[in-house]
C-alpha positions in Angstrom: 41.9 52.5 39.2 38.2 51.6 39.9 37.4 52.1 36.5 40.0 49.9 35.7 38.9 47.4 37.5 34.9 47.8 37.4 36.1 47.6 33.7 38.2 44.4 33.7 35.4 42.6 35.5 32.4 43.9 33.5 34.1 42.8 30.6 35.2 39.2 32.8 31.2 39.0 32.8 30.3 39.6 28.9 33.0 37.3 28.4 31.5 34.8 30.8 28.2 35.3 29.5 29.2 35.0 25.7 30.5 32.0 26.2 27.7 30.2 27.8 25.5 31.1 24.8 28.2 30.0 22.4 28.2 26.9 24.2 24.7 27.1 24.6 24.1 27.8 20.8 26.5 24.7 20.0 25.1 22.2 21.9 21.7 22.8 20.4 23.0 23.0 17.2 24.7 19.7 17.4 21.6 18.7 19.0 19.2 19.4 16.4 22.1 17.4 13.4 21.1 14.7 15.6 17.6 14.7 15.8 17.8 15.5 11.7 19.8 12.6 10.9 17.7 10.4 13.0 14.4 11.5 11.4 16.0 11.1 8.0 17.0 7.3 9.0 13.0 6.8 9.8 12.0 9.2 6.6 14.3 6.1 4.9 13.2 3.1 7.0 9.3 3.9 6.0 10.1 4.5 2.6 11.3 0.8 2.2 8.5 -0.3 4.3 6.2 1.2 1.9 8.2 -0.5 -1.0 7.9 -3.8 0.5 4.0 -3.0 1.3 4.0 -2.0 -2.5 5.3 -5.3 -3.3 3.3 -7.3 -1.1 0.1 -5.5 -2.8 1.0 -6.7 -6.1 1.8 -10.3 -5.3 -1.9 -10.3 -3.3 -2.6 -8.8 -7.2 -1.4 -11.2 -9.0 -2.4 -14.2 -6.9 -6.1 -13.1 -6.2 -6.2 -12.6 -10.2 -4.8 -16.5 -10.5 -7.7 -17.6 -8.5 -10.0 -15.8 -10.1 -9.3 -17.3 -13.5 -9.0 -20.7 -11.7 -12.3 -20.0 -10.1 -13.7 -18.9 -13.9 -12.7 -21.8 -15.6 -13.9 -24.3 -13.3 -17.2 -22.8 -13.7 -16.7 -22.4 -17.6 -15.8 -25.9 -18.2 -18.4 -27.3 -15.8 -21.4 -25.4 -18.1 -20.0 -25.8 -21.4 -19.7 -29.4 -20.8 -23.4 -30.2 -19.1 -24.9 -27.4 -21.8 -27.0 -25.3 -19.6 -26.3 -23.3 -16.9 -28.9 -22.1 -13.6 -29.5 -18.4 -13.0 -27.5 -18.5 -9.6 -24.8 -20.0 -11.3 -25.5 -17.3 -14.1 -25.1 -14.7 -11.3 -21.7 -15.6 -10.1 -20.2 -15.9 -13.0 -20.8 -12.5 -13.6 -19.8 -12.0 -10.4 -16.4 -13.4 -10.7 -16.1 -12.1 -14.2 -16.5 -8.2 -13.3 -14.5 -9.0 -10.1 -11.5 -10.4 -13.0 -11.8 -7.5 -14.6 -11.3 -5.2 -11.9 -8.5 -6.5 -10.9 -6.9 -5.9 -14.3 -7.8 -9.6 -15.8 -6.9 -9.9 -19.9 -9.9 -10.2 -22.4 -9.3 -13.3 -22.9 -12.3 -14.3 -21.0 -14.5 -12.1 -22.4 -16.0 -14.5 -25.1 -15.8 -18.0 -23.0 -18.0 -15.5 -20.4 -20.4 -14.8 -22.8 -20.6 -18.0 -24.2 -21.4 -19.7 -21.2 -23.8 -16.9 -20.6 -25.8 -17.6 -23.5 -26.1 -21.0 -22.6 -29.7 -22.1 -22.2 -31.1 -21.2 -18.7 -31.2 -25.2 -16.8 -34.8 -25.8 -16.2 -36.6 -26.4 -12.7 -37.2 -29.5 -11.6 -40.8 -29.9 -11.4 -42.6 -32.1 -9.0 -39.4 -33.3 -6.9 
């Protein structure tokens, strides 16, 4: 009868034990879905943050491009129409030139560059 009941008990315990590792086991299952689905929401948040960076990066493309050309006619204009053209001025338009090209710029400016930079250097003022 001892057995019986040494038995009964024992198995009472495994039972008891089982169970709180089932439980155990499900909880931190059900734990870890959660903390999955929560890092696949940020995985998605920061890929449409990266899209909208993306985004942002071209428009700061396309506009610093914009005033580049602006910045490059202005300068074109200004020589072709007084003929001549100084050696700092020489300088940045190169400058602004390689700068337009860098930032993916057409060729279209190629040949008004290189007009203006054949344009006779504008001499020193001397005496003044």
């Amino acid at each position: 009868m001892t057995d019986f009941i040494t038995k009964y008990w024992v198995q009472v315990l495994f039972n008891g034990i089982l169970a709180v590792i089932i439980y155990s086991a499900t909880y931190n299952i059900n734990s870890l879905k959660s903390y999955f689905e929560n890092t696949n929401k940020n995985i998605e948040n920061i890929a449409e943050d990266v899209k909208e960076l993306k985004a942002g990066q071209e428009e700061s493309k396309r506009t610093n491009r914009a005033i580049l050309r602006d910045k490059l006619n202005q300068k074109i204009k200004f020589h072709m129409i007084i003929g001549n053209i100084c050696l700092h001025d020489r300088e940045v338009l190169h400058g602004l030139h390689t700068e337009f090209k860098s930032n993916l710029g057409n060729g279209d400016m190629d040949n008004m560059v290189k007009k203006v930079l054949s344009l006779p250097l504008e001499e020193e003022l001397k005496g003044e």
